[in-house]
N, C-alpha and C positions, 0 to 999 in steps of 0.2 A: 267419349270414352278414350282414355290412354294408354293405349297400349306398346310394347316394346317397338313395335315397327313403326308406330306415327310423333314419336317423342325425342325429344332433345333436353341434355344436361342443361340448365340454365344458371346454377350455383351449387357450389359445394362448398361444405366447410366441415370443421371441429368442433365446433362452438355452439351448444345448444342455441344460448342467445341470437345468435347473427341468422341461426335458420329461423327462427319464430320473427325476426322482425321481416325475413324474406316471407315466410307464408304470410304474414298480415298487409304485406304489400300485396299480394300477388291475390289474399281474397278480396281485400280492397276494392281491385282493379277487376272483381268476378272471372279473374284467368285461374282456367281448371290445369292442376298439379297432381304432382306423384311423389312421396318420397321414398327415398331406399336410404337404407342404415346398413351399414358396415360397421364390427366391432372389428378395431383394428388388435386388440388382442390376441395372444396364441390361447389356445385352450389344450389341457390336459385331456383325452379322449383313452379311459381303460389306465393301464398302467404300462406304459409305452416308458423308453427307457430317459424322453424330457418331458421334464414338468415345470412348468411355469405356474407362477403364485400370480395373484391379482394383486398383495400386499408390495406398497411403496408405490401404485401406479396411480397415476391421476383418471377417473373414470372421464372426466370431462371434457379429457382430448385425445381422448381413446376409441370414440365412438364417430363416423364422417357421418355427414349427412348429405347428399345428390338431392338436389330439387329438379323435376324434368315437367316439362311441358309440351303440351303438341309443337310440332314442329313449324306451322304458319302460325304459333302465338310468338316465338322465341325473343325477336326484336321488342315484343310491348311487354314482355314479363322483364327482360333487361331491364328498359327502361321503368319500370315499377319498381324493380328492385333498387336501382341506383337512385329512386327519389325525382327522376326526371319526369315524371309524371305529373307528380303536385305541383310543379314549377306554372306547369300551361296556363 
């Protein structure tokens, strides 16, 4: 199990794509993961005196994605992610 105290950041990105080819590495490779999403957008909450529209923004690089992994996987989920695995 993964939890906050036993985990390390392994990759982040923007980019729906670039995380989905990281997870398919990292099940590949049977290395257990965590993901956390961030919308990096502002939200309107009630009628507070700024309001931000969603219109004109790109949804698809607005949203981070953090892959974490236990902290003794960190070095071989790297390596799975950069493809240095397949290599061996």
């Amino acid at each position: 199990m993964i939890t906050i105290f036993n985990r390390k950041e392994v990759y982040s990105t923007y980019s729906i794509e670039s995380q989905a080819r990281a997870r398919a590495a990292l099940e590949h490779h049977g290395i257990d993961y965590v993901i956390s999403t961030t919308a990096g957008m502002a939200r309107n909450y009630g009628s507070g005196p700024i309001a931000t529209s969603r219109f004109g923004t790109d949804p698809r690089s607005s949203t981070q994605y953090r892959i974490f992994v236990k902290k003794k996987d960190i070095d071989l989920a790297a390596a799975a992610i950069e493809g240095k695995l397949d290599r061996l």
